[in-house]
C-alpha positions as CSV (number, residue, x, y, z in Angstrom):
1,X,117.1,4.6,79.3
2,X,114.5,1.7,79.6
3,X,112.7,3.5,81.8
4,X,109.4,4.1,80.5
5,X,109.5,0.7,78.9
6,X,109.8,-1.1,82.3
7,X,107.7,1.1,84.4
8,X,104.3,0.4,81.8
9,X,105.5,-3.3,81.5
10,X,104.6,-3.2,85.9
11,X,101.6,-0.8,85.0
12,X,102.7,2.1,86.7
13,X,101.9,5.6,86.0
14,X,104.4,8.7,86.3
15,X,102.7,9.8,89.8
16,X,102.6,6.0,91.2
17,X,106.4,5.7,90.4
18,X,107.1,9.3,91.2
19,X,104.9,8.2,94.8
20,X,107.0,4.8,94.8
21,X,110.6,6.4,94.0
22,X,110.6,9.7,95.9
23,X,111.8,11.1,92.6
24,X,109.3,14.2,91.4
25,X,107.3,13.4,88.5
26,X,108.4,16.0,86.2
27,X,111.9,14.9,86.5
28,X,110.6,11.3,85.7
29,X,108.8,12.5,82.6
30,X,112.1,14.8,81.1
31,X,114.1,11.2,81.7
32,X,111.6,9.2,79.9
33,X,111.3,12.3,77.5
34,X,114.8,12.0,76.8
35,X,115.0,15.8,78.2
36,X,117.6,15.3,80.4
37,X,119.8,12.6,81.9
38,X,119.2,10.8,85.4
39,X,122.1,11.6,87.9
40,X,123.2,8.4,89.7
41,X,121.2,8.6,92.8
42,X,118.2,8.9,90.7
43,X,118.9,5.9,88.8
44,X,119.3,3.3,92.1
45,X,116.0,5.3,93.5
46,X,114.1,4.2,90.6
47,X,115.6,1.1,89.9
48,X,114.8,0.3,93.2
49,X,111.1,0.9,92.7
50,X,110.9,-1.1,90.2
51,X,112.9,-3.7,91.9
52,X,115.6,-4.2,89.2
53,X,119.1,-3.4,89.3
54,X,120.5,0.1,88.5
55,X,122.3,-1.2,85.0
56,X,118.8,-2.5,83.7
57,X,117.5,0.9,83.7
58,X,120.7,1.7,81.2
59,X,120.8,-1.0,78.9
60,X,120.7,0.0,75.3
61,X,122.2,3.1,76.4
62,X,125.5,3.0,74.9
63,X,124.8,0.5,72.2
């Protein structure tokens, strides 16, 4: 996922997304860790907080 990549590019640390998103910070940090994968609800949660659309989060995913 992009994640990390687009939530520095708007300056935002783990807690101020975690804060912005409603998702809890350490399931932000295993995403961006690569830990784990991001259930659909999580994905539109945090796309949405860093207004983009759910499939920017994924690009480069797959390819």
């Amino acid at each position: 996922m992009r994640l990390r990549e687009l939530r520095e590019r708007q300056a935002l640390s783990l807690r101020e997304l975690s804060a912005l998103s409603g998702v809890n910070y350490n399931s932000i940090w295993r995403i961006e860790a690569g830990r784990t994968g991001a259930k659909p609800r999580t994905v539109r949660r945090l796309a949405t907080a860093l207004g983009v659309e759910p499939h920017e989060l994924l690009k480069g995913v797959d390819g």
